[in-house]
N, C-alpha and C positions, 0 to 999 in steps of 0.2 A: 397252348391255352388250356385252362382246365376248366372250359365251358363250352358248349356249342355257341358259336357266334350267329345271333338273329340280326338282321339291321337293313338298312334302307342308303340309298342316294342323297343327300341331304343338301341343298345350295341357299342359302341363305341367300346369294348374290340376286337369285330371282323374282322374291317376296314380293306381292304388290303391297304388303301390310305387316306392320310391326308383329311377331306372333314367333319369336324364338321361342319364349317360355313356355304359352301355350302348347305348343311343339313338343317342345320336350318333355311338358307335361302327360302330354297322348303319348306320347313315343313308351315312357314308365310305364304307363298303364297297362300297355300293349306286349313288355317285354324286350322292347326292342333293347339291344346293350351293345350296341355299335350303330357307326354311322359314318360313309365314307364321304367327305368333303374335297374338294378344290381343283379336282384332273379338269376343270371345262371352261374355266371362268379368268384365260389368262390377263386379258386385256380389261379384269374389273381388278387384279392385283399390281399391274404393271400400265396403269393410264397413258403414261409419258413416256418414252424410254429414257431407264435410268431411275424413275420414280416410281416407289413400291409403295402399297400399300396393304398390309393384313390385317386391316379391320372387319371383315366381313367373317376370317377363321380366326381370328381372335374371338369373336363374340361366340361364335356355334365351338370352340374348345373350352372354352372356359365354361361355358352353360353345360356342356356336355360332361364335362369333367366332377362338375358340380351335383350331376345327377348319378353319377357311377358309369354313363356311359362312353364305353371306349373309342377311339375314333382312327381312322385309317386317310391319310393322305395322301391326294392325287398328282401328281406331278402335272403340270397343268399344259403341256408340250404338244398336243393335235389338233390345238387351233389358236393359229395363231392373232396375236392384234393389229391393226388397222396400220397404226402408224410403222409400223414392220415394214407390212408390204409396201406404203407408199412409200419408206426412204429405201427398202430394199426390193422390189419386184422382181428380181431372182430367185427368192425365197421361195414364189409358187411355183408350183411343180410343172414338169414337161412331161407328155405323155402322148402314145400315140395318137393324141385327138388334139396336141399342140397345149399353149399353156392356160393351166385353170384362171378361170375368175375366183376374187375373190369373194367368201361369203359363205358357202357349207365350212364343216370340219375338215379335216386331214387333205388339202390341199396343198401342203406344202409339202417342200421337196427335203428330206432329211440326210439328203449328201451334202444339201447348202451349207459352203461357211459362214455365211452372215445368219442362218439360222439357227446352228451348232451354238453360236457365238451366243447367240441371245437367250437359247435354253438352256443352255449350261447356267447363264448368269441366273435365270429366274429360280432354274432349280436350285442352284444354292443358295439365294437370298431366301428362295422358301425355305429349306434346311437349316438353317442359319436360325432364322425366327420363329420354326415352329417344331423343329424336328424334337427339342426337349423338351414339351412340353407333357406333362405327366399323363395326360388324355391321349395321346398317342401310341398306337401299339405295334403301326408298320406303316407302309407306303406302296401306294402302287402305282408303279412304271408306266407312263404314257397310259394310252387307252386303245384297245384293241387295233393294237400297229399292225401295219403294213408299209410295203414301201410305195403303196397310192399309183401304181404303176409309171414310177421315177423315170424318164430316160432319155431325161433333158443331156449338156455337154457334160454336167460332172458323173451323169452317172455311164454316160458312153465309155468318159476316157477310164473310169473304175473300172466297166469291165473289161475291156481290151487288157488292162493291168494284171486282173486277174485271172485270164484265160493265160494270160504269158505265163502268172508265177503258180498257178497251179498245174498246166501243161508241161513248165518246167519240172516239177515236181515230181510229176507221173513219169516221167522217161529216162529223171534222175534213178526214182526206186526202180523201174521195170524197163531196162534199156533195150529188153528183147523186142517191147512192143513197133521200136523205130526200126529196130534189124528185120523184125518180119514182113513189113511192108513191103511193096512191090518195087522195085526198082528203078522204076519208071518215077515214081512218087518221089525220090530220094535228092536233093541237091537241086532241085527244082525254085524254092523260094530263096528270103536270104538268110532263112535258119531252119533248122531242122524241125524247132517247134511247130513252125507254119506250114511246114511239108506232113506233120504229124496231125496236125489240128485239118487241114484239107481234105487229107487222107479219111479221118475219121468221123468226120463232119459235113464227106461228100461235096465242098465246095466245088467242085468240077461242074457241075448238075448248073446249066442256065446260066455257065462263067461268071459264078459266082467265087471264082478262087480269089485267092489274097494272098500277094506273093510281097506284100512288105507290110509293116505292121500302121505302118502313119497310113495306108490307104484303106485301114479297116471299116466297113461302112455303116451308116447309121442302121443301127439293128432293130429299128420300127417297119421296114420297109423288108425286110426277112420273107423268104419263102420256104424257106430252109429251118425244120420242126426239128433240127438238133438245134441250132443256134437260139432258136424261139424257146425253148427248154431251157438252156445252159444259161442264159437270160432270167429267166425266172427262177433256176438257182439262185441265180446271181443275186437277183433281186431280195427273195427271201433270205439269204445272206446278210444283205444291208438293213434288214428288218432285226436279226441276232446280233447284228453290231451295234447299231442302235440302243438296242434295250440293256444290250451288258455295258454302253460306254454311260446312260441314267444310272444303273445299278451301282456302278464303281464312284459315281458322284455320291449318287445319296450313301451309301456306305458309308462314308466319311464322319458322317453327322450321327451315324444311328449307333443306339447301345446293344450290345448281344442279346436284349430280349425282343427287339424289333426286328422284324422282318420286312425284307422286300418282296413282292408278289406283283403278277399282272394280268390285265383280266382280255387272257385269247379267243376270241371267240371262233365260231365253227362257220361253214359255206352257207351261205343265204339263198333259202328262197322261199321266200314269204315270211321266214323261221331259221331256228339252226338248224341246216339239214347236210350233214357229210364234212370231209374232212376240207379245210380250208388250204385252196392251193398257195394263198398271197404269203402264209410266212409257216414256216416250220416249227409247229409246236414242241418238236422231239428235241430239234437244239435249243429253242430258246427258254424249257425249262431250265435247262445247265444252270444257267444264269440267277435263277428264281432261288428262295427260300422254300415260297410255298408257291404251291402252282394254283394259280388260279382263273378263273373262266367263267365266261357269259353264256347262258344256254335263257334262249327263248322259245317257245311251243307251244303248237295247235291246242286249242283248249276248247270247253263248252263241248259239244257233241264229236272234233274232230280231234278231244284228247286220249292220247294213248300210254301217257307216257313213255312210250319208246324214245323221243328227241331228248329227254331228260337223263335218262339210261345211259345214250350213248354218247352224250358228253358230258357226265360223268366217269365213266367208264375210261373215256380219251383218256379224261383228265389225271384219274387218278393212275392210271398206267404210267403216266410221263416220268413221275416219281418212282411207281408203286409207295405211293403214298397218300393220306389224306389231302383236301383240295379246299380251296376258297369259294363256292358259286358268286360271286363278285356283284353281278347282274342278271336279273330276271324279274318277268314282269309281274306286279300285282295285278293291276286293271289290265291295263296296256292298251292297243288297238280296242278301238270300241268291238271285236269280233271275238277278241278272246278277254271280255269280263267272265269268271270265272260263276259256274254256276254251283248251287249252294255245297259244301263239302271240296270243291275242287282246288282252293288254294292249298287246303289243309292237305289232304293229298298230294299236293306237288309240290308242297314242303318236305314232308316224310321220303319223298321219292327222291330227293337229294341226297337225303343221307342213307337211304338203302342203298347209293353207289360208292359212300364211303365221302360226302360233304361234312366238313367242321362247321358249315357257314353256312347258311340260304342270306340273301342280301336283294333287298329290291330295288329298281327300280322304276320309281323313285319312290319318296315320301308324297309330294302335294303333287297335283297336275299341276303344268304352265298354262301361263294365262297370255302368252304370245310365243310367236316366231313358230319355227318349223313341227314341234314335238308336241304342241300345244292339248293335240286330242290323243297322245301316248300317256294315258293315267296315270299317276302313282295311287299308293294307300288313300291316301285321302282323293276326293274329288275339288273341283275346282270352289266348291262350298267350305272347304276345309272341315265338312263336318263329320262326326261318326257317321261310319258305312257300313254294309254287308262285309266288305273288304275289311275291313278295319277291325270291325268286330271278329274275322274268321283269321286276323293277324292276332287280335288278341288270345284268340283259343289256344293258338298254336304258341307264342309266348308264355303262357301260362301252363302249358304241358311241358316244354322242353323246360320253365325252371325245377319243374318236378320229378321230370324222366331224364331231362337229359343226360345228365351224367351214365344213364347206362349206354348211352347211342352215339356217343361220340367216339371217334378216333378208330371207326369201323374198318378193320382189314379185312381183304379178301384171298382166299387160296381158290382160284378158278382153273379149272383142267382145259380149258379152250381159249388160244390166243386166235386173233384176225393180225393177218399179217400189214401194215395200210405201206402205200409207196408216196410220196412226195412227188417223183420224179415218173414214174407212170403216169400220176394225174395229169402233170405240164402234157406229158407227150401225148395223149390220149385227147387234149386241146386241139392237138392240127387232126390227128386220127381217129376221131369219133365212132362209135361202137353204132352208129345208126345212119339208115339213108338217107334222113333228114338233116342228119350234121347235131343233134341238139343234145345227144345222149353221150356220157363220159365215164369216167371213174367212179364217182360218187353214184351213178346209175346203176351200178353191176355191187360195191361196198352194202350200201344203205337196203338193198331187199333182202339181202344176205342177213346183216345185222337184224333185221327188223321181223323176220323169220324164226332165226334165235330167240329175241325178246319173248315173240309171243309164245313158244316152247319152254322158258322157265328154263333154257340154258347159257347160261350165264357166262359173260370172257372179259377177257382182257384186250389189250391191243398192245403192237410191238410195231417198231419201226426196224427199217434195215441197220439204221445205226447201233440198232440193241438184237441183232441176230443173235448175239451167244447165249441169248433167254432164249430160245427156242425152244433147249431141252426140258424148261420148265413144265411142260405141255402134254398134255396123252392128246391134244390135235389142232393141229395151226393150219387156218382157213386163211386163203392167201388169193383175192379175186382180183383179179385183172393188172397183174403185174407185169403189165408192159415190157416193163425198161428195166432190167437186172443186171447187177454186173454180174461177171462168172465168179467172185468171193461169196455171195451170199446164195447163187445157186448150188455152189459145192457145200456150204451150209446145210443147204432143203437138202439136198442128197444125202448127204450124213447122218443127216436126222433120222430121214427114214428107214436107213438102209439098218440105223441102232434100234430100231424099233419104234418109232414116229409114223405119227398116221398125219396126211396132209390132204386135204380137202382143195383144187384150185381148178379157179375158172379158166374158160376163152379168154382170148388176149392175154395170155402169160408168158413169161418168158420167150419172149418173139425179138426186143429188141436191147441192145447194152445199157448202160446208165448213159450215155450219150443219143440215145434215139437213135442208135444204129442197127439196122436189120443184121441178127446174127445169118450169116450163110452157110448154116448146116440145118438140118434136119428139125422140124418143131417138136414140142417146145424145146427150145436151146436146153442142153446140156442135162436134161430130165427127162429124155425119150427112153431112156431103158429106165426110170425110175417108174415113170406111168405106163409103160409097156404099151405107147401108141406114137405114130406119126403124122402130120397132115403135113400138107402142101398146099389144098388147097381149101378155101373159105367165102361165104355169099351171104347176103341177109338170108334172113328166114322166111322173108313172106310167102305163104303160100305150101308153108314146110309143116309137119306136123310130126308128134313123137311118135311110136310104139314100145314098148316092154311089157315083158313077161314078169319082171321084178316090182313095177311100179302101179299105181293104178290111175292108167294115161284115157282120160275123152275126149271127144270132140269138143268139149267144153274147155279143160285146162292145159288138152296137149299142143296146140300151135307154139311154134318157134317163134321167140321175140326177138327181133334187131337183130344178132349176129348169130352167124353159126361155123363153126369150124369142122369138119372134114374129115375124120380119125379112123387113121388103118391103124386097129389091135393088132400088136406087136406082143402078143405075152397078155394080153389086159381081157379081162371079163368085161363083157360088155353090157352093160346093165339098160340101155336105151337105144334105137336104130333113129333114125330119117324116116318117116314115109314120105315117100315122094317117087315118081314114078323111076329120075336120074340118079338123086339123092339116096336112097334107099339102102344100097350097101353099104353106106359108110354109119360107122359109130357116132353117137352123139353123149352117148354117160359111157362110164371105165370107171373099171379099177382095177389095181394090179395090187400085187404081191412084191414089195423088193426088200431082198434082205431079210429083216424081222420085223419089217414094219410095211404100212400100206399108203397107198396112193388112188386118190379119186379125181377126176377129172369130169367137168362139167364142161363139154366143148358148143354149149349155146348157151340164147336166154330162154329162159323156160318163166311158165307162171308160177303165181306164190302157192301153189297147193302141191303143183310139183318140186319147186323148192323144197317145200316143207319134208314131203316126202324122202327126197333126197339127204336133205341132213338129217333127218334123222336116223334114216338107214346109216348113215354116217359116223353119228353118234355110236348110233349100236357097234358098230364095227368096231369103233374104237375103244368100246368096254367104259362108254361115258352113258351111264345110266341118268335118266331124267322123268318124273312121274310124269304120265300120260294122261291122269284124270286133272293134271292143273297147266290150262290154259289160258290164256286171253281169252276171256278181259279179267279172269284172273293172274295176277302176276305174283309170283314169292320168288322173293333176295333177299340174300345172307349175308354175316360176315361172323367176325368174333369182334366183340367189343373191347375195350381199355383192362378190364377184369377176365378177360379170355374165354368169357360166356358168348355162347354162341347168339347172334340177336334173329329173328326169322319175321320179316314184313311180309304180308299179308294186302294185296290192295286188289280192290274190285275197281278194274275203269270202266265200270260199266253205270247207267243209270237206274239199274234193276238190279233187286237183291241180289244176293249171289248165298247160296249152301256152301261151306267149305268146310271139310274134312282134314285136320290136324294131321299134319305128318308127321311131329313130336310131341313130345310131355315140355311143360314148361309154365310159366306163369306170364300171362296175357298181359303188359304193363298199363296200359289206361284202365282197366276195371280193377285188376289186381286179382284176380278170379287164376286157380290154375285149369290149365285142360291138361286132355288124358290123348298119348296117342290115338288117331283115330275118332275121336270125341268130335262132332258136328259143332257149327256155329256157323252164325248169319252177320254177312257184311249186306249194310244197307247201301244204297247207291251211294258210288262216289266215296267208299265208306273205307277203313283200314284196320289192322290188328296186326300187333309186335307182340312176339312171344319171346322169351326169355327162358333158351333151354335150360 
């Protein structure tokens, strides 16, 4: 595109009152020049089955087209209509809680053949009649899939299939793996695969073994945190097949300048908060054009921009590319209406991660059913708003600026390493004595650390290991479940001169939730130059160092602690504790030509802080120390290869800020001088133009 895309949610299907034009009248005014229609409203295009109807995107494309505005269409596939279920009630989904009622979204089961049946059809009758329509500029795939936690008969007997032909797979390439096994283990089932998969998946444990494949058992009832894992591979598996079997559909219909896109969203709680265990972002961009994703967050007093940051950041890693924000909220919950300056700010804060698009939603609130007091732009008045008017500002800026702020690349020195398959396992093995704390517990204060230091990453999946070397330092927290390919990776790295930063819980168990039986962390004990054996919560554990600056106030141990005999490693933190006491809790080591850090507990955010940043330094990653939160500055280089530099205060109170280049300030148009002072007002922003 050779614009920034501003736009909204748009459903005509909901109206209680005639007002397209009106609509689209405010919409021009506002800037708006996109608008995504039809992902949610199947059973208002498809009444009968068999009988279509696109009256509702007929009207909102042709008005829109009419106005210059471009429109993106929703494949309307995660909820399904009435008359479905009642000729097919297969359709809904099985899950460990038995099968859903009908009536929320994404209830259905997307192994179903009678469901497959009827989305394929609607997808291409939509394709068919609206895909060439000249107001159209792309489509985007279902709505933030998952596979709804499927595991009704069809998705039983899929994985059983696929534990066979991927098991096959692995012993075909690596035949050593069945020769080293124990011999006791060997000619025991009626194939070698099942003597393999027993083997490595511990079915012994509570005779649980499976010694013919028809007697494999329902895997809701699992106690066993490999198969609960390999399961939710499985599952987000059928989430990537899914979206590539829409993709290959709609393909059909679209011309080389339409793109397909889907809008991923991140782990819920309250908000986007961590990396989403239900489906794999890293394979299911493959599939995409453009990646695209829904990011919602704390606002009013409890904003920080950090939730915006780091899924962006996901997102645009998936690619290393620019990204679609798909959805986000204007108003939203009545708790996060934005206070004066805050939309505009959390507009700008999309494309500081390298967004073509901010996209809300929605346009109007509903005036029934479940989302009713979830806002859009307008209020259920439909009348001009605070929102509206701070949607206009920001329309009317980007038609004048934008073009220098689109299409933002980033060159960042710091990747986070994220694991998919850590997270599942980390689900039976929780990092806390209450059971509640996981992956995204030990990830997100890591990230949010970074943010508010102004140093700035990337993210990498194990599938994209051989970016590693991109990095002067890859922060890699609580990587469970590794296999030994991407640990001999991390070794390499380091040993060529790579600095690695990783927490507790690392490298403890294989990509199957198998406890390696050597020495901790598997395969990187002489890279970090420590060993443990053994590990306990922290309560009642506190830090000491020489290196850091530990009190009684931020040095108590949080939830887990590991155990660490220096082996070679500097020890940068001890235990107090009267038992505890000899063992290490921070390292670092020397390997090769490169370094390794190790954080074997949870510590508080000021000791974090602490720590990476020592970190930082180590790694010869310089970062200004006079610009902190709740000031934040992000970079890229823009489409013209100028460097762009944001500027945001998320604070309510002015903020002083001191220029750390020459450049021209783009909303005044004013140049500043390195060094040169200037004032953000609350909630307030500045983009310099080196």
């Amino acid at each position: 595109m050779d614009k920034l895309l501003y736009g909204v949610a748009y459903y005509d299907e909901y109206m209680p009152v005639e007002r397209l034009d009106k609509d689209v009248a405010m919409m021009k005014k506002a800037g708006i020049n996109v608008v995504r229609i039809g992902e949610s409203t199947w059973s208002t295009f498809e009444p009968h089955e068999g009988v279509f109807d696109f009256t509702h995107l007929d009207r909102v494309m042709d008005a829109m087209h009419g106005a210059g505005i471009s429109v993106i269409l929703g494949t309307p596939t995660y909820a399904v209509p009435t008359w479905m279920v009642k000729s097919h009630p297969e359709v809904m989904v099985t899950t460990d809680k038995g099968r859903a009622m009908y009536g929320p979204r994404q209830v259905m089961d997307i192994t179903s053949p009678a469901y497959l049946f009827y989305a394929e059809r609607a997808i291409r009758q939509m394709m068919e009649h609206c895909a060439s329509h000249p107001a159209v500029i792309g489509v985007q795939i279902d709505n933030e899939t998952k596979a709804y936690g499927t595991a009704g008969r069809n998705a039983q007997e899929k994985f059983v299939k696929f534990l066979r032909d991927e098991f096959t797979l692995v012993l075909s390439d690596n035949p050593e793996l069945y020769d080293n096994m124990p011999d006791a283990f060997k000619g025991v089932s009626e194939d070698d695969i099942l003597d393999y998969i027993n083997y490595e998946f511990g079915f012994d444990y509570w005779s649980n073994r499976i010694n013919a494949w028809e007697d494999f058992p329902d895997v809701r009832g699992t106690i066993n945190g490999s198969l609960r894992a390999e399961f939710s591979k499985f599952q987000r598996m059928l989430v990537t097949d899914f979206l590539s079997w829409q993709a290959e559909i709609v393909r059909e219909y679209l011309s080389d300048d339409q793109f397909v896109t889907h809008n991923t969203d991140y782990n819920w709680i309250g908000s986007s908060w961590g990396i989403n265990g239900e489906t794999d972002a890293c394979d299911n961009a493959e599939v995409l054009d453009i990646v695209g994703t829904d990011i919602y967050h704390d606002t009013q007093d409890k904003l920080t921009g950090m939730q915006i940051a780091f899924g962006g950041d996901v997102a645009r890693s998936l690619k290393r590319d620019n990204y679609y924000v798909l959805e986000t909220q204007a108003q939203g919950f009545p708790g996060w209406l934005p206070y004066d300056g805050q939309l505009r700010l959390q507009a700008y804060s999309h494309l500081a991660s390298g967004a073509d698009m901010v996209e809300y939603w929605h346009w109007h609130s509903l005036h029934n059913s479940f989302e009713t007091y979830w806002k859009g732009v307008l209020s259920h008045d439909f009348k001009e708003n605070g929102t509206y008017r701070d949607v206009c500002r920001v329309g009317g800026e980007w038609a004048k600026i934008g073009s220098k702020l689109m299409h933002l690349k980033k060159k960042n020195k710091v990747a986070i390493l994220v694991s998919q398959e850590s997270l599942s396992g980390l689900l039976s093995f929780p990092i806390d004595e209450d059971g509640k704390k996981g992956y995204n517990e030990v990830l997100m204060p890591i990230y949010d650390v970074l943010y508010r230091m102004n140093a700035e990453c990337d993210f990498m999946w194990p599938q994209q290991i051989e970016r590693i070397t991109d990095y002067d330092l890859v922060i890699i927290p609580a990587m469970y479940c590794a296999s030994d390919e991407v640990l001999s990776r991390i070794r390499s790295y380091v040993k060529d001169g790579g600095n690695v930063f990783m927490t507790f819980k690392s490298a403890f168990c294989d990509e199957h939730v198998k406890v390696y039986s050597d020495e901790a962390p598997h395969a990187l004990s002489e890279v970090f130059g420590i060993s443990y054996s053994h590990f306990s919560w922290g309560s009642g554990v506190s830090l000491r160092s020489g290196k850091f600056t530990v009190t009684d106030e931020n040095g108590s141990v949080r939830d887990f602690m590991e155990l660490l005999y220096p082996e070679g490693a500097e020890t940068l933190a001890y235990y107090e504790h009267p038992s505890f006491g000899r063992y290490a809790a921070i390292t670092r080591n020397r390997y090769g030509a490169g370094s390794a850090t190790y954080l074997g507990c949870g510590v508080s955010e000021d000791v974090l802080r602490q720590v990476l940043d020592d970190t930082l330094m180590n790694a010869g990653i310089s970062i200004n120390a006079d610009e902190r939160f709740p000031l934040i500055h992000r970079k890229g280089t823009n489409s013209d290869g100028r460097t762009i530099h944001y500027y945001f205060n998320y604070s309510g109170q002015e903020l002083k800020v001191k220029s750390g280049i020459s450049g021209e300030e783009l909303f005044s148009g004013k140049g500043l001088l390195e060094g040169q002072e200037f004032v953000l007002g609350a909630w307030d922003l500045a983009i310099i133009e080196e």
